[in-house]
Jmol script that loads the backbone (N, CA, C; Angstrom):
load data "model"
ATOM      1  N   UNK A   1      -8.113-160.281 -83.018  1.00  0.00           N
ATOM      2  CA  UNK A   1      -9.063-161.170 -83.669  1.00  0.00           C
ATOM      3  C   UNK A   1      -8.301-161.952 -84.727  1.00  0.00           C
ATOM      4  N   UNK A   2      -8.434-162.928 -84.853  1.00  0.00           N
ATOM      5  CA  UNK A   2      -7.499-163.878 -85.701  1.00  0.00           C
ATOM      6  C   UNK A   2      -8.649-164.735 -86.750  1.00  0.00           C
ATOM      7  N   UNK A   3      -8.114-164.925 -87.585  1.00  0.00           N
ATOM      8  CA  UNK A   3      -8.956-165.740 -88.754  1.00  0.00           C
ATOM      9  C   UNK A   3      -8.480-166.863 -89.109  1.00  0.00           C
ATOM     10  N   UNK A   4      -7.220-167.547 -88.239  1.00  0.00           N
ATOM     11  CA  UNK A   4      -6.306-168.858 -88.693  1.00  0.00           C
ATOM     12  C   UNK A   4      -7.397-169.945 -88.823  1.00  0.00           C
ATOM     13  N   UNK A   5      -8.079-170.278 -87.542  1.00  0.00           N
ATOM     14  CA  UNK A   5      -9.246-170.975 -87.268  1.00  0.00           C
ATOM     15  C   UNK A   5     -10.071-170.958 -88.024  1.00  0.00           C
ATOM     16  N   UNK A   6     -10.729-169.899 -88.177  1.00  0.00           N
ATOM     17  CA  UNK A   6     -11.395-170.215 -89.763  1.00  0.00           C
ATOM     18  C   UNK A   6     -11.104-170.728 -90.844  1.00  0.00           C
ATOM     19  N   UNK A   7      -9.754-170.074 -91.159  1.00  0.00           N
ATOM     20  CA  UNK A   7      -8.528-170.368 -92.535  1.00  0.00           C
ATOM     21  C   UNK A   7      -8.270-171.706 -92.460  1.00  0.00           C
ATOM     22  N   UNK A   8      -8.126-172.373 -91.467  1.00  0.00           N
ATOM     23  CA  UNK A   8      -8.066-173.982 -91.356  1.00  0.00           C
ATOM     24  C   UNK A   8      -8.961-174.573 -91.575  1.00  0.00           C
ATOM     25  N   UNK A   9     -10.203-174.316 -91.064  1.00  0.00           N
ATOM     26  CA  UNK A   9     -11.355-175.076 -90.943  1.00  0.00           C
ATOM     27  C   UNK A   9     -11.544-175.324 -92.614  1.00  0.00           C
ATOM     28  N   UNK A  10     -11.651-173.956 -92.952  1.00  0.00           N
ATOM     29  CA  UNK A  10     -12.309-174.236 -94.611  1.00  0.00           C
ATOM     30  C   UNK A  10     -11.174-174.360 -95.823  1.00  0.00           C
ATOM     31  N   UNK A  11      -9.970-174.608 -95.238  1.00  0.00           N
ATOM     32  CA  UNK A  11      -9.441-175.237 -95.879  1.00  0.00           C
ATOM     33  C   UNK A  11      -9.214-176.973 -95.807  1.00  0.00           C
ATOM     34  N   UNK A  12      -9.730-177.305 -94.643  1.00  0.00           N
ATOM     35  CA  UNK A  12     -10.103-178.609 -94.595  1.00  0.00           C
ATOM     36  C   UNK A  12     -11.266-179.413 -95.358  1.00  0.00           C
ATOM     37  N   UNK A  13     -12.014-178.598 -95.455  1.00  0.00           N
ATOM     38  CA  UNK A  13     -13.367-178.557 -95.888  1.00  0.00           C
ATOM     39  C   UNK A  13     -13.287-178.910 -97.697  1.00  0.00           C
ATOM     40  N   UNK A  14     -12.272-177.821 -97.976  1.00  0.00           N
ATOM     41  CA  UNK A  14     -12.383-177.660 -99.335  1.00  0.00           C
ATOM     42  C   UNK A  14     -10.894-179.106 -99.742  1.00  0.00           C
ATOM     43  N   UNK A  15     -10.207-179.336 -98.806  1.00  0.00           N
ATOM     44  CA  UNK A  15      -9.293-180.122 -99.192  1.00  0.00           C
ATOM     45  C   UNK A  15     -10.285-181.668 -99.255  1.00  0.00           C
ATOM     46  N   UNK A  16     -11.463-181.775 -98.425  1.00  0.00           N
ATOM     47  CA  UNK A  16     -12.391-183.001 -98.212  1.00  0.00           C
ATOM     48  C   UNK A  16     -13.048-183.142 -99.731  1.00  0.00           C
ATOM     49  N   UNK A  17     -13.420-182.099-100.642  1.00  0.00           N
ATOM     50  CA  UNK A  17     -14.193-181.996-101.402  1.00  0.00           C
ATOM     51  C   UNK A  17     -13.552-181.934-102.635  1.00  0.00           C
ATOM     52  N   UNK A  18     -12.221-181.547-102.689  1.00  0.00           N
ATOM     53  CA  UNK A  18     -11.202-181.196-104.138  1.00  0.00           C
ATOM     54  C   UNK A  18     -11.698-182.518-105.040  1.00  0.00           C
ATOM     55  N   UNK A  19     -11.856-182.107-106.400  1.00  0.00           N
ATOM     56  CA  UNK A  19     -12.046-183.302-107.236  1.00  0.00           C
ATOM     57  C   UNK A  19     -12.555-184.272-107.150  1.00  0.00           C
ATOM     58  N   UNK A  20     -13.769-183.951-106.457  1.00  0.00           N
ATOM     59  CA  UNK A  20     -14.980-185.130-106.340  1.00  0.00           C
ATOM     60  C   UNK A  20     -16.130-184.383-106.824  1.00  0.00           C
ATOM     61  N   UNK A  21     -16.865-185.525-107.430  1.00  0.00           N
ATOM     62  CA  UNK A  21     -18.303-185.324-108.337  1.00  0.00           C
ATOM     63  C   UNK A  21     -18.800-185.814-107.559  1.00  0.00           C
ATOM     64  N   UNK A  22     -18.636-186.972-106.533  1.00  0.00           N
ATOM     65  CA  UNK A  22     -19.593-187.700-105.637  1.00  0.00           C
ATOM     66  C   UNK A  22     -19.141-187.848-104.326  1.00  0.00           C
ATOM     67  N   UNK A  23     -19.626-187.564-103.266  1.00  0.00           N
ATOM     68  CA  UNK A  23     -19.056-188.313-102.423  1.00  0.00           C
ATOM     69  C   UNK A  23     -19.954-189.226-101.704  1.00  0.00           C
ATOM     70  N   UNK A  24     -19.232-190.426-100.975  1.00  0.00           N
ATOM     71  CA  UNK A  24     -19.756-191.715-100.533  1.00  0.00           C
ATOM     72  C   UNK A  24     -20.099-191.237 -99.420  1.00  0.00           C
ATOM     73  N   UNK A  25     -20.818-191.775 -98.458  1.00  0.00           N
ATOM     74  CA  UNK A  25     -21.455-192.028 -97.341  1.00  0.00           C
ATOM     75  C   UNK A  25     -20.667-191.022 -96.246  1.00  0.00           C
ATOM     76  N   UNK A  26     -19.227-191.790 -96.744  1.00  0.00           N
ATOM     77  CA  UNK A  26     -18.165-191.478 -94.889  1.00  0.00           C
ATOM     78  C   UNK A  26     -17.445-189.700 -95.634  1.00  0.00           C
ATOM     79  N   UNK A  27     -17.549-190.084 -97.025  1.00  0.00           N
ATOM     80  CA  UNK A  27     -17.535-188.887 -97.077  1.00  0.00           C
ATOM     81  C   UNK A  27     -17.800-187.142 -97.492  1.00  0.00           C
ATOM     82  N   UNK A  28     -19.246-187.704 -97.939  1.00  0.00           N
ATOM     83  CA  UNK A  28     -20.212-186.812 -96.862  1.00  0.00           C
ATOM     84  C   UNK A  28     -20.578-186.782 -95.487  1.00  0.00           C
ATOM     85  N   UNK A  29     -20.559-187.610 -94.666  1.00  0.00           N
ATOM     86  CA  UNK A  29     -20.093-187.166 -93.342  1.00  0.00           C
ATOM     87  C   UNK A  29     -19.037-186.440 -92.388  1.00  0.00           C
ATOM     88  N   UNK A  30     -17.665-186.592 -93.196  1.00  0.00           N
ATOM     89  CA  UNK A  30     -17.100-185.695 -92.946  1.00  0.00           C
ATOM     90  C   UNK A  30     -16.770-184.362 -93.370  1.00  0.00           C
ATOM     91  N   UNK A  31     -17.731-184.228 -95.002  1.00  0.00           N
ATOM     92  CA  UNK A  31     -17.712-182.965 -95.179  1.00  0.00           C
ATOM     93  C   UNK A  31     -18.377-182.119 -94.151  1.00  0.00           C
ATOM     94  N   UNK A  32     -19.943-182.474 -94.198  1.00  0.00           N
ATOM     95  CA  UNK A  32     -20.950-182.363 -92.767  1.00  0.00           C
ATOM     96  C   UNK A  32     -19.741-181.687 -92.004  1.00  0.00           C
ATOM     97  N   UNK A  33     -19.008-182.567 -91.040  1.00  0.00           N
ATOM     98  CA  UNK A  33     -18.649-182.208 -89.800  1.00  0.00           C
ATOM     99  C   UNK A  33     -17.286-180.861 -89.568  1.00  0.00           C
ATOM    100  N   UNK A  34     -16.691-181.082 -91.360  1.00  0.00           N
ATOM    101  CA  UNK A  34     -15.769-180.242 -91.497  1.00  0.00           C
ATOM    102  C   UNK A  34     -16.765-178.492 -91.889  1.00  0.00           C
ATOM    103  N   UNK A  35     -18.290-178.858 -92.347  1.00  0.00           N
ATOM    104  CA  UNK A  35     -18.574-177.501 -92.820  1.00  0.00           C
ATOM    105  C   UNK A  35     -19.674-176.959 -91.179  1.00  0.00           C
ATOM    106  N   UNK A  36     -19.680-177.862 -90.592  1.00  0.00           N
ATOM    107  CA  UNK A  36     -20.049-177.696 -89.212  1.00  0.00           C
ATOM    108  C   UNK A  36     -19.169-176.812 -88.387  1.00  0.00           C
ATOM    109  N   UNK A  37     -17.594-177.239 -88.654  1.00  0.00           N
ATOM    110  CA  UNK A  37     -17.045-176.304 -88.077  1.00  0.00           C
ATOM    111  C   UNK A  37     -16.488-175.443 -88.447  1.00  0.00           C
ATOM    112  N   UNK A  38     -16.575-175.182 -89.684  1.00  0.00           N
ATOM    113  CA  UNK A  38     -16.696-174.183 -90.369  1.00  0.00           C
ATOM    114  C   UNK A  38     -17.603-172.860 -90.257  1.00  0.00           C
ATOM    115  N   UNK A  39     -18.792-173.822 -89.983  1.00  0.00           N
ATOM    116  CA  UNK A  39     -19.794-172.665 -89.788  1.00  0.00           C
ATOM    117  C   UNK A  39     -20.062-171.633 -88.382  1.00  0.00           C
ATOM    118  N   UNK A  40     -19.287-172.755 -87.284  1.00  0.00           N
ATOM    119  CA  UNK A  40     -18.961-172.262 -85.909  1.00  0.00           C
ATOM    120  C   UNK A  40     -17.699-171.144 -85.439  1.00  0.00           C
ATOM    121  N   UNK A  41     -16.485-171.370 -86.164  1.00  0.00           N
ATOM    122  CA  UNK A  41     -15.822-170.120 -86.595  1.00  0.00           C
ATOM    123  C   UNK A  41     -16.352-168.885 -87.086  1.00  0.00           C
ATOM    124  N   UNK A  42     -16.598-168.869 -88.487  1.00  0.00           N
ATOM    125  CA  UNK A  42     -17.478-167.975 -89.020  1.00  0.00           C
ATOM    126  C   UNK A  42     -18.326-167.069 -87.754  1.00  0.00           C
ATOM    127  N   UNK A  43     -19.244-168.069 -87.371  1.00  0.00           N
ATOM    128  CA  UNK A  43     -20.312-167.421 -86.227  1.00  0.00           C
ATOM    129  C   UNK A  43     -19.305-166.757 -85.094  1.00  0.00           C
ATOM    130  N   UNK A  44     -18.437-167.289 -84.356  1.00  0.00           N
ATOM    131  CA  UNK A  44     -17.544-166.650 -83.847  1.00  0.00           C
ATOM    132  C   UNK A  44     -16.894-165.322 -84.020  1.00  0.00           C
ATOM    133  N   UNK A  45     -16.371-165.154 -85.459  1.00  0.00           N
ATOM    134  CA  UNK A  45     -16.128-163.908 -85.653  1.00  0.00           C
ATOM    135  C   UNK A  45     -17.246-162.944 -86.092  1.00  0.00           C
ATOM    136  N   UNK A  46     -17.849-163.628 -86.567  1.00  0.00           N
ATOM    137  CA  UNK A  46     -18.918-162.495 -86.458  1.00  0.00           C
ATOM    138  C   UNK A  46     -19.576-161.723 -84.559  1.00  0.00           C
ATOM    139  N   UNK A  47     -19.669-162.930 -84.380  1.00  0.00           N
ATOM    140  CA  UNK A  47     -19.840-162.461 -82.772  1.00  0.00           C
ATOM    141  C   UNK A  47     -18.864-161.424 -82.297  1.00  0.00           C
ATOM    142  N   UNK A  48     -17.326-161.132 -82.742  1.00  0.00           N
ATOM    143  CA  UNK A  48     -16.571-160.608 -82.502  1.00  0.00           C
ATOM    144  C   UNK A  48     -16.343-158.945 -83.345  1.00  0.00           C
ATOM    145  N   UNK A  49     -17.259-159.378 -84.229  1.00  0.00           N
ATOM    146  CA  UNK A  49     -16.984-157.962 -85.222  1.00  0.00           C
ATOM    147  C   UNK A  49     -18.310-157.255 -84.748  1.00  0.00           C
ATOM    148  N   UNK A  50     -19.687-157.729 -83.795  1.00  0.00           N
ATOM    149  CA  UNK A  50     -20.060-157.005 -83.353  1.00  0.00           C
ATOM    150  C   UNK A  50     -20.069-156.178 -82.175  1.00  0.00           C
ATOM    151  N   UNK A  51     -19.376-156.889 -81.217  1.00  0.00           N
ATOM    152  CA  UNK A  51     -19.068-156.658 -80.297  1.00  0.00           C
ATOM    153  C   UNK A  51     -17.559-155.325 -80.498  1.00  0.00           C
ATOM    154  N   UNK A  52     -17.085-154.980 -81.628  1.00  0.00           N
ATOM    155  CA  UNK A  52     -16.734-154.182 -81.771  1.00  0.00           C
ATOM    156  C   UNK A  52     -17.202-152.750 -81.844  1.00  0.00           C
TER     157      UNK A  52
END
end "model"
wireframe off; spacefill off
backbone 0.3
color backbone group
């Protein structure tokens, strides 16, 4: 079971968001899509830690 995929995702996420008070339009949309897949990892391993 690996957590890189995750470890990427939400470090993308948090690199989208570093030192902003606001974000504009495009980017809140790509936070959206970066915490989207964020949230699909996550669900993944969890799927995996029950199936244990």
């Amino acid at each position: 079971m690996g957590f890189d995929d995750l470890y990427q995702a939400s470090c993308n996420l948090t690199e989208c968001l570093r030192e902003k008070e606001n974000l504009n339009d495009e980017e809140l949309e790509e936070a959206g899509k970066l915490l989207q897949i964020v949230k699909d990892n996550y669900q993944k391993i969890i799927e995996l830690i029950v199936q244990l």
